[in-house]
SERO-4910 file (N, C-alpha, C, O; in steps of 0.05 Angstrom, whole numbers):
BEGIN
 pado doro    nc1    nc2    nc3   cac1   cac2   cac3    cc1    cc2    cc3    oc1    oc2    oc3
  Unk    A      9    -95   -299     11   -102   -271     10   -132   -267     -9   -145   -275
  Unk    A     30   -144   -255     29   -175   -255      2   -175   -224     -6   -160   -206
  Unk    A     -2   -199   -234    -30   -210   -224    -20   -216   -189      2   -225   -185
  Unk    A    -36   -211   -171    -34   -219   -142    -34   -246   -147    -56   -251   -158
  Unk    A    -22   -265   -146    -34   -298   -143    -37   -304   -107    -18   -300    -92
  Unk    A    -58   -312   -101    -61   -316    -72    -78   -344    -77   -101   -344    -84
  Unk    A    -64   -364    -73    -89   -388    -72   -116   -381    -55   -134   -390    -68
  Unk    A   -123   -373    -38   -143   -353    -25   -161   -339    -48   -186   -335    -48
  Unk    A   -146   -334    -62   -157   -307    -78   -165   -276    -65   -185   -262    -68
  Unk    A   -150   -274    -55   -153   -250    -31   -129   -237    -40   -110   -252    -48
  Unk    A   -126   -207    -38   -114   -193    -36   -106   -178    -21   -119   -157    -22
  Unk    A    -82   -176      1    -81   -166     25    -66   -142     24    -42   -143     19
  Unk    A    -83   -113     31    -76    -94     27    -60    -81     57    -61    -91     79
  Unk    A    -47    -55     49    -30    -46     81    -58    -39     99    -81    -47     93
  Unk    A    -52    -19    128    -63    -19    138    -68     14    138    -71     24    115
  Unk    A    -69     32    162    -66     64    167    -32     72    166    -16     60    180
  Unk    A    -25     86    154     -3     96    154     -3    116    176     15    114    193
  Unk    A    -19    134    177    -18    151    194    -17    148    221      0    160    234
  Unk    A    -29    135    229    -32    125    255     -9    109    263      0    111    286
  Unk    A      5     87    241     29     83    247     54     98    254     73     97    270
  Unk    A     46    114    235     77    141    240     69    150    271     82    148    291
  Unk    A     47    160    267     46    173    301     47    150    320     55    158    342
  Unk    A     42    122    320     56    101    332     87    101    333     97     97    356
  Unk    A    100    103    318    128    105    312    138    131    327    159    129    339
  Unk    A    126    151    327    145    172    340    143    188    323    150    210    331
  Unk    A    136    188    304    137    195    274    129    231    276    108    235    288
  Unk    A    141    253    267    119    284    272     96    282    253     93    275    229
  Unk    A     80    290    272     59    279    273     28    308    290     16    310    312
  Unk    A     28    323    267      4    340    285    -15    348    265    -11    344    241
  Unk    A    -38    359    275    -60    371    252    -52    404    240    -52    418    260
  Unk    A    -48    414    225    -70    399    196    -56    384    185    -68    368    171
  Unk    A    -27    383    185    -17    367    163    -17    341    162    -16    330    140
  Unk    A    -20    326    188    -35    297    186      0    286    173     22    297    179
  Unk    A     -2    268    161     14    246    160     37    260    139     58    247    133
  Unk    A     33    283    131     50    295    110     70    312    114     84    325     98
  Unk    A     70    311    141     92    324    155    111    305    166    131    315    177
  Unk    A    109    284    165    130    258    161    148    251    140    171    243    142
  Unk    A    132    257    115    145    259     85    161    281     86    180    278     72
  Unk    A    160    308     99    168    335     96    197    330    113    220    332    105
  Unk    A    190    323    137    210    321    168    229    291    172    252    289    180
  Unk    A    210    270    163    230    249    178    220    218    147    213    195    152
  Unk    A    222    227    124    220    206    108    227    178    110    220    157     98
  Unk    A    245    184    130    252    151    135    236    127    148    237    103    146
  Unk    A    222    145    161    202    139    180    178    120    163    168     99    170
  Unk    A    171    138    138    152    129    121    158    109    112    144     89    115
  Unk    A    180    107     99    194     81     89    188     65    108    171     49    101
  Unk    A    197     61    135    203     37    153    170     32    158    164      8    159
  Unk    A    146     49    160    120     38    163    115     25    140    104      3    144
  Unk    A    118     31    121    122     18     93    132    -15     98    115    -33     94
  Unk    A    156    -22    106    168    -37    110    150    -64    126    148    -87    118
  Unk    A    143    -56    143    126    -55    173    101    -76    161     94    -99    165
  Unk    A     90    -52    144     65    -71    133     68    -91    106     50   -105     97
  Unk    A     97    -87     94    103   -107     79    108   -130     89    102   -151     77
  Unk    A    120   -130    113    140   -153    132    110   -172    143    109   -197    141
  Unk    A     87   -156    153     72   -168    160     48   -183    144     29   -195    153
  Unk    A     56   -178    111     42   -197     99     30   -183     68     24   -196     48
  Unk    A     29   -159     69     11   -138     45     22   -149     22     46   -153     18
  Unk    A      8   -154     11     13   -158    -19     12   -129    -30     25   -125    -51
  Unk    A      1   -112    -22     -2    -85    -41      7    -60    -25    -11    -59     -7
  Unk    A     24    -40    -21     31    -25     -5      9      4    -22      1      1    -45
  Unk    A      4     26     -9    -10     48    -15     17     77     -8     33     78     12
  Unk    A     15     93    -27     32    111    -27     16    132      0     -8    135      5
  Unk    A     38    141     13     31    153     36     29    186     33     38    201     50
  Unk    A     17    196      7     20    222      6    -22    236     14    -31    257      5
  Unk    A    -38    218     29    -66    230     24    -68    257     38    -87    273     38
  Unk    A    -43    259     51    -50    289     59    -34    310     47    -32    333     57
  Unk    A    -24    302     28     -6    330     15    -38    334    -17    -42    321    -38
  Unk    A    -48    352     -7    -59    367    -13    -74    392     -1    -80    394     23
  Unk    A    -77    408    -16    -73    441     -4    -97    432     33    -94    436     57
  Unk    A   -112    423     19   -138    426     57   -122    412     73   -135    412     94
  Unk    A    -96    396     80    -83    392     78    -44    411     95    -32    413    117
  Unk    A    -42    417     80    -13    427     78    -14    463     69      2    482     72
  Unk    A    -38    461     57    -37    490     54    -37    502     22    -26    486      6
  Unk    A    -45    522     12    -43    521    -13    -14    537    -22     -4    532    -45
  Unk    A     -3    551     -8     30    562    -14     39    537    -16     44    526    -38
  Unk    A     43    520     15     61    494     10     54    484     -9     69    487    -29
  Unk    A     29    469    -14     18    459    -43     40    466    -60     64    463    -56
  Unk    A     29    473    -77     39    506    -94     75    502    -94     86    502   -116
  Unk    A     90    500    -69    115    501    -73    127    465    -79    142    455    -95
  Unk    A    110    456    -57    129    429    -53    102    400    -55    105    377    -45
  Unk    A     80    411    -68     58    387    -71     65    366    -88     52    346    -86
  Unk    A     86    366   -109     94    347   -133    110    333   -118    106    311   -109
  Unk    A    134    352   -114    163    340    -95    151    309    -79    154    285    -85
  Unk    A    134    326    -52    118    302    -31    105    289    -47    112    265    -43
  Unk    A     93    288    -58     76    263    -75     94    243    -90     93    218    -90
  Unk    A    110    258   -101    130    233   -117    153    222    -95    168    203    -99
  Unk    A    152    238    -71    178    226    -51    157    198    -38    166    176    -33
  Unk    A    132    206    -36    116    180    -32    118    162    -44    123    139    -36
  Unk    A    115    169    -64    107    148    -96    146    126    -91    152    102    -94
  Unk    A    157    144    -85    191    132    -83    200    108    -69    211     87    -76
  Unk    A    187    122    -39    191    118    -10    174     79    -14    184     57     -6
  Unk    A    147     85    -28    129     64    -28    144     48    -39    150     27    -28
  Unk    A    155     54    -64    165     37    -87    194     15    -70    197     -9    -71
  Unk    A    211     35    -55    239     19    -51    222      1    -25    233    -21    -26
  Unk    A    205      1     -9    192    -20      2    188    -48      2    193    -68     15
  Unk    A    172    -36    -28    152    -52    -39    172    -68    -55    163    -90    -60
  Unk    A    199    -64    -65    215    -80    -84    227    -97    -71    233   -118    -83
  Unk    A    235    -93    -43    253   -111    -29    230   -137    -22    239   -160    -27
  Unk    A    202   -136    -10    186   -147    -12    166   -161    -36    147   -176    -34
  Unk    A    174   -153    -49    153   -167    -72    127   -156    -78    112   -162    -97
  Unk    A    124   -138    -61     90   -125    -71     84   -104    -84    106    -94    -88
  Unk    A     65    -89    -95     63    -71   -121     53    -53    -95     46    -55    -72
  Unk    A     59    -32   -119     45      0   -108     22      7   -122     17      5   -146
  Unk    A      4     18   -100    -26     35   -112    -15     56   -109      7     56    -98
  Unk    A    -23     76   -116    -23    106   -123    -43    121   -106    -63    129   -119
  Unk    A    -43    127    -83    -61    141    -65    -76    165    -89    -61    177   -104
  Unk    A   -102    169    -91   -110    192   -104   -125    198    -85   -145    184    -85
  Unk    A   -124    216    -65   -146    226    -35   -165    249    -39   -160    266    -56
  Unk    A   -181    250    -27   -202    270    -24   -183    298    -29   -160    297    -20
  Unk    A   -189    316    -41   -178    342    -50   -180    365    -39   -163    382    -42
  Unk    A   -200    368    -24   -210    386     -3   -231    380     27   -245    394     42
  Unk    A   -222    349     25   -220    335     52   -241    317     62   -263    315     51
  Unk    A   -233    305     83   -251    273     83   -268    274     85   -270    288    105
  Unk    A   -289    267     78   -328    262     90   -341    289     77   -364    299     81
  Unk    A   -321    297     63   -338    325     70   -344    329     48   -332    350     42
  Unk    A   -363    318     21   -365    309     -6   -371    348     -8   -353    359    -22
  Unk    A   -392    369      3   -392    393      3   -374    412      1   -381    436      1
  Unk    A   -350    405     -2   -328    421      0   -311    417    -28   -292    431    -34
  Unk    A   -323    395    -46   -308    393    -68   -314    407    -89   -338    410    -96
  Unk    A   -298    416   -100   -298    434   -123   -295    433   -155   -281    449   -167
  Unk    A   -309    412   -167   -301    407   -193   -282    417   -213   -267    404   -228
  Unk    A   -288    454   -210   -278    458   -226   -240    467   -223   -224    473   -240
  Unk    A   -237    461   -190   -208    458   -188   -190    431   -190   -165    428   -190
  Unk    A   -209    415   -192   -206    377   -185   -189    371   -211   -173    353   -206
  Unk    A   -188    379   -232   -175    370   -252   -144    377   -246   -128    360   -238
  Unk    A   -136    405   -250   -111    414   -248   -100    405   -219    -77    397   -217
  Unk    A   -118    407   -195    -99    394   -173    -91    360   -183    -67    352   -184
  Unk    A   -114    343   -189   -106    312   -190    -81    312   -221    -66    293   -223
  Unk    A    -79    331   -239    -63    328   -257    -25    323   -237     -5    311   -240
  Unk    A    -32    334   -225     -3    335   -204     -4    313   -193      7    295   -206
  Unk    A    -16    308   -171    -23    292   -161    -10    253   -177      8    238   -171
  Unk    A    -27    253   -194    -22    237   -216      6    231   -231     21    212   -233
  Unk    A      6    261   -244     38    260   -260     64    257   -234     85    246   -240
  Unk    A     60    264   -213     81    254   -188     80    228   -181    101    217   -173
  Unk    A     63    217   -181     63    201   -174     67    168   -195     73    146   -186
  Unk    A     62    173   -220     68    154   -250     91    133   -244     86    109   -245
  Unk    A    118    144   -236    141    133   -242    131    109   -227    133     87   -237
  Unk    A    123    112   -208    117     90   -188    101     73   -172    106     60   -152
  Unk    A     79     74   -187     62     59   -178     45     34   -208     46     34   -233
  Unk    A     32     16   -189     27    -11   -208    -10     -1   -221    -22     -7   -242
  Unk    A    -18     15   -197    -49     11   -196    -54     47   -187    -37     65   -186
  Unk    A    -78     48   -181    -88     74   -181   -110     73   -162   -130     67   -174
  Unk    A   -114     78   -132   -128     88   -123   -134    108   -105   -120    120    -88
  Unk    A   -167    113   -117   -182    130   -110   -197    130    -82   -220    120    -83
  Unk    A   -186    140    -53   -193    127    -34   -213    152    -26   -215    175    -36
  Unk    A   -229    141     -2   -250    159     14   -260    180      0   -258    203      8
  Unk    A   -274    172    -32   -281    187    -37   -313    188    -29   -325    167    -24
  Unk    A   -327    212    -28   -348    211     -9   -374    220    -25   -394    226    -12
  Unk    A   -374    222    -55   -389    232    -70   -380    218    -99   -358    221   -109
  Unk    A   -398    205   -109   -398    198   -140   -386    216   -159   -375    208   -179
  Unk    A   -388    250   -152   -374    269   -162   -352    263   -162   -340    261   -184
  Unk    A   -336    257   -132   -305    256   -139   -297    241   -149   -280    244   -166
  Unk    A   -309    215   -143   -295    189   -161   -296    196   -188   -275    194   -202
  Unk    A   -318    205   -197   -319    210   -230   -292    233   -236   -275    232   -254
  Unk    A   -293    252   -217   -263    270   -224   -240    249   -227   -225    248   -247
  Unk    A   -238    235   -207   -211    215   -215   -201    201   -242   -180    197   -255
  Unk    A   -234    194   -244   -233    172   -271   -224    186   -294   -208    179   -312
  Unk    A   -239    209   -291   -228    233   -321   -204    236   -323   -192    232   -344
  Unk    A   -189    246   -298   -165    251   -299   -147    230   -310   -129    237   -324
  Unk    A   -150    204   -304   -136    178   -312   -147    167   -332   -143    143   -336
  Unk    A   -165    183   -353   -175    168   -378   -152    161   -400   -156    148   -420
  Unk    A   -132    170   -391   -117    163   -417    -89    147   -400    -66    146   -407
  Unk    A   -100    136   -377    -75    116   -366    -85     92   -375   -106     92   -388
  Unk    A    -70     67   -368    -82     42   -373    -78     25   -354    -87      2   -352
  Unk    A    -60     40   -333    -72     22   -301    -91     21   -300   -108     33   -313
  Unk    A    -93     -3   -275   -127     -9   -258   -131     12   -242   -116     21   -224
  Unk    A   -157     22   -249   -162     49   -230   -185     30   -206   -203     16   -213
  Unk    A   -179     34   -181   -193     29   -158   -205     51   -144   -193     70   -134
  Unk    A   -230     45   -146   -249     68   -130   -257     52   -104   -264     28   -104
  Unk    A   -257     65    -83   -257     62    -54   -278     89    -49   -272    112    -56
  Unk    A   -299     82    -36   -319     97    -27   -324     88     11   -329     69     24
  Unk    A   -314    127     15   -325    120     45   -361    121     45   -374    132     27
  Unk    A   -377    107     75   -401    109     84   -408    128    103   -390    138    117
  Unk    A   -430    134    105   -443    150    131   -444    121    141   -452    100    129
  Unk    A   -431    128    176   -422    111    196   -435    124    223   -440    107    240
  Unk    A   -442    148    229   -451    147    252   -475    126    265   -487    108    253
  Unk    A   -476    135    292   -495    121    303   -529    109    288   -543     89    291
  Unk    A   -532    131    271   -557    136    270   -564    125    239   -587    123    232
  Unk    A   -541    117    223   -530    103    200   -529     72    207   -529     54    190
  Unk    A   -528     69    225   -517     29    224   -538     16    213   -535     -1    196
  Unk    A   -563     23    224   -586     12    217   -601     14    194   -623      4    194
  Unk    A   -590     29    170   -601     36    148   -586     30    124   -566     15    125
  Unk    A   -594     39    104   -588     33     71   -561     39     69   -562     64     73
  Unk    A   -538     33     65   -510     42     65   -515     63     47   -523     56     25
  Unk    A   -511     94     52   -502    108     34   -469    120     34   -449    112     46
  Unk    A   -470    141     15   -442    160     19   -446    183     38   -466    182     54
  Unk    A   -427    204     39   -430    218     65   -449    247     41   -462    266     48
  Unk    A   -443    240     18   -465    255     -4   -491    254     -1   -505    273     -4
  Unk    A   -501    225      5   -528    217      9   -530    205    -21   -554    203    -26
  Unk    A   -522    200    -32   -519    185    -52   -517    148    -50   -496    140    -40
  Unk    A   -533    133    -56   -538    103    -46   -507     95    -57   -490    108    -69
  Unk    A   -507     68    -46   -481     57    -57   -490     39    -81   -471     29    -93
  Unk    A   -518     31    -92   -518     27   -112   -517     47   -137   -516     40   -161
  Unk    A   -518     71   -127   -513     91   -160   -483     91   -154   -469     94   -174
  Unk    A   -471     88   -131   -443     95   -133   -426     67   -153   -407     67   -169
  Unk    A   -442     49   -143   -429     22   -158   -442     27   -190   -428     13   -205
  Unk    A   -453     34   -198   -469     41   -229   -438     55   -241   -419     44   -253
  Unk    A   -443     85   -228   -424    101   -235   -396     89   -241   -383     93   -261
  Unk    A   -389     72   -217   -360     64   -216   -346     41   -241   -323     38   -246
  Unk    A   -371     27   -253   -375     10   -267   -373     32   -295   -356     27   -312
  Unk    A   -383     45   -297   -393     63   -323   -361     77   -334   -352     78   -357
  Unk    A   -348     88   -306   -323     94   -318   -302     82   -313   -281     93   -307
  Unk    A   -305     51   -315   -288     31   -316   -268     20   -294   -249      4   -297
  Unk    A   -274     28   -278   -262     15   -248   -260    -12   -251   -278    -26   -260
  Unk    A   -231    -22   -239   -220    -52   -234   -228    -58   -216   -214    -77   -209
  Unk    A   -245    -52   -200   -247    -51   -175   -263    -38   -155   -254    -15   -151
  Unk    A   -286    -45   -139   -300    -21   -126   -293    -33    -86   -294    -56    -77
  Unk    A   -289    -11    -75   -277    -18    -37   -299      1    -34   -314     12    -49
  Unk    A   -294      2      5   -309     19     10   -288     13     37   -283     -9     46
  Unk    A   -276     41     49   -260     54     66   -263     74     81   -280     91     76
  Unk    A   -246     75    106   -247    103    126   -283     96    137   -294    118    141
  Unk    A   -297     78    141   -311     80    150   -316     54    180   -296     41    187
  Unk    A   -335     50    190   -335     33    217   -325      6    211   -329      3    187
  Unk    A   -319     -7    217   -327    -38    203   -358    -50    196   -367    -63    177
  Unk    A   -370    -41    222   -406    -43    220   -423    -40    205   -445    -52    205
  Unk    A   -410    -18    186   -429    -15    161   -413    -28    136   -417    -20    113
  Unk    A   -405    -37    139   -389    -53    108   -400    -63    101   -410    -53     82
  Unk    A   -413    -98    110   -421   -108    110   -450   -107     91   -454   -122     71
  Unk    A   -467    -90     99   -490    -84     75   -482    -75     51   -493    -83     30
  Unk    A   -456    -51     52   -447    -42     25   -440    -65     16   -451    -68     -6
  Unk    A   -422    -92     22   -414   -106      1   -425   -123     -7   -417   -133    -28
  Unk    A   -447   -133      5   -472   -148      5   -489   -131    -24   -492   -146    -43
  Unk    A   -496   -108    -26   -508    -82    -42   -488    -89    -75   -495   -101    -96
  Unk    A   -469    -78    -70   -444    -78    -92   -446   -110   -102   -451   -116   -125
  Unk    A   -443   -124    -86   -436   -158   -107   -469   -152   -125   -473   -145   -148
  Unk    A   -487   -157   -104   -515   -161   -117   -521   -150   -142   -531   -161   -162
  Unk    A   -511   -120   -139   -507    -98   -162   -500   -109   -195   -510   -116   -216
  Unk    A   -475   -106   -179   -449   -130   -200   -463   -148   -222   -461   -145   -246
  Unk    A   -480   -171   -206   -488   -194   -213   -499   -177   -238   -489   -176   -260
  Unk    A   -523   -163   -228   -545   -153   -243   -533   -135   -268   -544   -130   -289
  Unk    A   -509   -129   -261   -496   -113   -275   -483   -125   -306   -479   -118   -329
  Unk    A   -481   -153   -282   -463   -171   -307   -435   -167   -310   -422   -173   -329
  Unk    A   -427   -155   -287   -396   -155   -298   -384   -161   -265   -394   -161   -243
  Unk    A   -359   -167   -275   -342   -184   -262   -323   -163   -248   -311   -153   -266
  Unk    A   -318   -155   -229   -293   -130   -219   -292   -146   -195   -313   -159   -192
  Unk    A   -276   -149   -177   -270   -151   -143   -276   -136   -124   -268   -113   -127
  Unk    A   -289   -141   -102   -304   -115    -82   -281   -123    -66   -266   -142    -68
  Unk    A   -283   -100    -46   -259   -101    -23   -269    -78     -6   -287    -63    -14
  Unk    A   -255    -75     18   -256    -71     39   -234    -57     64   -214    -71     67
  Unk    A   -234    -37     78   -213    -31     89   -219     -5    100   -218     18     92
  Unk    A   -229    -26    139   -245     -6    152   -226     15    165   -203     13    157
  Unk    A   -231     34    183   -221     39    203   -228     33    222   -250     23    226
  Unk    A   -204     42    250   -222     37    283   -229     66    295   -226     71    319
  Unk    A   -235     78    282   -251    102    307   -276     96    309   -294     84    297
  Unk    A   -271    108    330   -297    121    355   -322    127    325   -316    131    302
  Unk    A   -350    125    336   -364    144    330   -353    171    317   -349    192    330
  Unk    A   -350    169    305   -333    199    279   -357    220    286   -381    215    285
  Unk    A   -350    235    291   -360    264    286   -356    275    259   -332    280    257
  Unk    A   -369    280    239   -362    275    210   -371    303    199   -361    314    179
  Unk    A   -398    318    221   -391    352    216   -369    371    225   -370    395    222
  Unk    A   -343    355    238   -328    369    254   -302    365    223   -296    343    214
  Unk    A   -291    394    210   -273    385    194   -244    369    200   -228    372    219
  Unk    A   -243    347    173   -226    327    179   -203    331    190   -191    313    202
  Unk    A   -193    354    188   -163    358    194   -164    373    219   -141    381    226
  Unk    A   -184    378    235   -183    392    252   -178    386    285   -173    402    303
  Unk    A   -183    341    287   -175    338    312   -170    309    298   -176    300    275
  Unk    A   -154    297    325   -147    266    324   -166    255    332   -174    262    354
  Unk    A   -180    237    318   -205    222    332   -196    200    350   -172    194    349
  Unk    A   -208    189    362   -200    173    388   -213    142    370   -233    138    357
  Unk    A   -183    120    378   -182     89    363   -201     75    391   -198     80    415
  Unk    A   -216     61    380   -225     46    391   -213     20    396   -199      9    379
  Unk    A   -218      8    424   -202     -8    437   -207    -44    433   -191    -62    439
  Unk    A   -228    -46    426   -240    -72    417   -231    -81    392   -244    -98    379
  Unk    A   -209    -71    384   -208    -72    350   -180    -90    350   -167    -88    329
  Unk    A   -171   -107    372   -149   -117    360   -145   -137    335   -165   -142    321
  Unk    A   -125   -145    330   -130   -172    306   -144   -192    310   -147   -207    291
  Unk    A   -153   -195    327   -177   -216    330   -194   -200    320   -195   -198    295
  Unk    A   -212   -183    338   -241   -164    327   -235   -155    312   -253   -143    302
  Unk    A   -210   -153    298   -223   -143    255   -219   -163    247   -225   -164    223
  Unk    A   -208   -186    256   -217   -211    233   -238   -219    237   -250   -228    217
  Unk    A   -252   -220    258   -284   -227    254   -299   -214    235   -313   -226    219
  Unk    A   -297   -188    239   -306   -169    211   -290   -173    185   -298   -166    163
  Unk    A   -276   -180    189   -257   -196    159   -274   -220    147   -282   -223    124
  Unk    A   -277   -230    162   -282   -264    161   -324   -259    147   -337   -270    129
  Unk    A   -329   -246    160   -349   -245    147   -354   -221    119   -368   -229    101
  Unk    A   -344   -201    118   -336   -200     87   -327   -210     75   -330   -201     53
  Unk    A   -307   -235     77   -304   -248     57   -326   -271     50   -321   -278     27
  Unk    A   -342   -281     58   -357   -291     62   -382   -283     52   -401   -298     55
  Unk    A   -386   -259     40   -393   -245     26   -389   -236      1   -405   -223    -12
  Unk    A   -358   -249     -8   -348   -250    -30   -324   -230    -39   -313   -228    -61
  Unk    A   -321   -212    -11   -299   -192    -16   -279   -202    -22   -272   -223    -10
  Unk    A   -260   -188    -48   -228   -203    -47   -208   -191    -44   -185   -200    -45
  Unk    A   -217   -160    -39   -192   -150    -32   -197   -139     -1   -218   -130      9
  Unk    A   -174   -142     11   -178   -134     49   -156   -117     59   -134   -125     52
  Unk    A   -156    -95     73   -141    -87     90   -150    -67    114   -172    -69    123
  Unk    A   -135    -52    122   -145    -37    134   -145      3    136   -130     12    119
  Unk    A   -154     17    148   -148     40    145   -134     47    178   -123     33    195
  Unk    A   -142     79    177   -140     93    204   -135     73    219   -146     52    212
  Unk    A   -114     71    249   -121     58    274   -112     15    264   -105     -4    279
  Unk    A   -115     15    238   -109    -16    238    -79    -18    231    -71     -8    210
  Unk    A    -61    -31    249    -39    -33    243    -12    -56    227    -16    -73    209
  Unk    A      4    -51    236     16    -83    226      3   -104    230     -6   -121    214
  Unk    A      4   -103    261      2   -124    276    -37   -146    262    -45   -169    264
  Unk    A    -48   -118    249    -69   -126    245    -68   -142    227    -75   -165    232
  Unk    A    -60   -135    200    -50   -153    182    -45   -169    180    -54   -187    166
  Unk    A    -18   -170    202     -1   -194    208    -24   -223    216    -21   -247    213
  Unk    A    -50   -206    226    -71   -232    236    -73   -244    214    -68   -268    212
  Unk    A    -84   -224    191   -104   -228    174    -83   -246    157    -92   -267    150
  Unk    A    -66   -242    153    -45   -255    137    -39   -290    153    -37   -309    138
  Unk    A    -37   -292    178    -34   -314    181    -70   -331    177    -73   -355    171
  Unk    A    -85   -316    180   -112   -329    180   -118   -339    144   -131   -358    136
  Unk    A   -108   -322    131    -98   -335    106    -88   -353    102    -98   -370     88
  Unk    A    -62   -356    117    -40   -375    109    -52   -397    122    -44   -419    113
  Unk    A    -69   -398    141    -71   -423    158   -100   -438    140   -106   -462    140
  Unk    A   -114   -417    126   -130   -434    118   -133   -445     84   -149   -461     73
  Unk    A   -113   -430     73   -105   -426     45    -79   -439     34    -78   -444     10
  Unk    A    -62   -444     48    -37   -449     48    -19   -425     43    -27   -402     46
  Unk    A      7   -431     37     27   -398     37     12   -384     12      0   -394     -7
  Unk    A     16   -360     17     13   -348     -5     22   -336    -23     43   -326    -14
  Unk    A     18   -327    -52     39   -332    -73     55   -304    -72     74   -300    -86
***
């Protein structure tokens, strides 16, 4: 994988896909979440693709996290789960070439977001073997997003033990109300320092933390560098909040649209930018609810204080 060069040293990742498609017009309903765009109107995906290349990403993410069975279903799975994963892996790729930027490899929660209780080890292998082999032709990097339990990430890592991409582990937080004020954990209850141990142990390029408030980042990446130090090893932390509401996080993921909060334009996530980096984060983007336009900030707030970037 050729190297991001950003005089910055920042790496500027896309934003929510999903939320863009249903910005776009895009079909767009629950359960299938963003994967019924890939199924109905692929072009669509491409042009959000486009969207957040134009506005600055160095790294585009394959748009398949909801073609899996909790998801789409396990017949669909089953018939057309390779097909959609590699039309992602495609869709990302012809993007990303006209632009200049590499593809990550979405690897998503398997039986759904926040909800680390619902995962199943002993099916996690044979689903991510698909998952994976669809998605190969085309991507630079490998990540493992919102995963919500040290369990899953470790499923990922196994599955990719014999690749030699950079595997990126992205861990969502408990974000409610009642969470801001405490120790960053996972939605496992698992600290984010065993998660950063773990992530380190099976060789991650990389440890994020995603799909969660912007509010609570801040201690996780503060937690993770410190870790790091003590750890002795060198990887890049990063970052890439969403904008909802107070998440209701016992209510299952696929079951309503959560409501974007309105304070969140490109200004108010670069303030929360500006101070994770400042913190030492180097990779940035956004999730759920953050759009082009957000980027597009973060990207000139780069350029203006970094010079162009490479």
């Amino acid at each position: 994988m050729r190297q991001i060069d950003s005089p910055s040293g920042i790496t500027l990742l896309d934003g929510g896909m999903g939320r863009e498609l249903l910005r776009m017009g895009a079909p767009f309903r629950q359960p299938e979440w963003s994967a019924l765009s890939l199924v109905e109107a692929p072009e669509l995906v491409r042009k959000a693709h486009e969207s957040f290349a134009a506005a600055g990403s160095d790294i585009l993410t394959t748009s398949n996290y909801a073609v899996v069975p909790f998801h789409i279903g396990e017949d669909r799975f089953a018939e057309e789960g390779a097909r959609l994963t590699a039309l992602s892996g495609s869709l990302a790729l012809q993007a990303a070439s006209v632009h200049g930027c590499k593809v990550a490899g979405s690897i998503p929660p398997l039986f759904g977001s926040y909800r680390p209780d619902f995962f199943l080890p002993e099916r996690a292998q044979a689903l991510l073997e698909i998952i994976i082999d669809a998605l190969s032709p085309y991507v630079d990097l490998w990540l493992a997003e919102t995963m919500s339990s040290i369990g899953e990430s470790e499923a990922v890592a196994m599955a990719l033990s014999a690749d030699k991409r950079p595997l990126w582990i992205s861990f969502t937080l408990q974000d409610r109300g009642e969470s801001l004020d405490k120790t960053p954990r996972l939605p496992s209850d698992q600290t984010v320092v065993s998660a950063v141990q773990s992530a380190v142990e099976v060789g991650a390029s990389a440890i994020l933390f995603n799909c969660s408030r912007p509010e609570v980042m801040a201690p996780a990446v503060e937690l993770t560098i410190q870790e790091l130090k003590r750890l002795g090893v060198d990887v890049p932390v990063g970052v890439y909040a969403n904008a909802f509401s107070d998440l209701q996080k016992d209510v299952l993921a696929n079951s309503t649209l959560q409501e974007v909060r309105q304070d969140l334009d490109g200004a108010g996530y670069l303030n929360f930018v500006e101070s994770w980096c400042q913190l030492g984060a180097k990779i940035i983007g956004g999730c759920c609810g953050i759009g082009p336009e957000h980027i597009a900030t973060l990207h000139e707030w780069l350029t203006a204080n970094n010079g162009e970037k490479g």
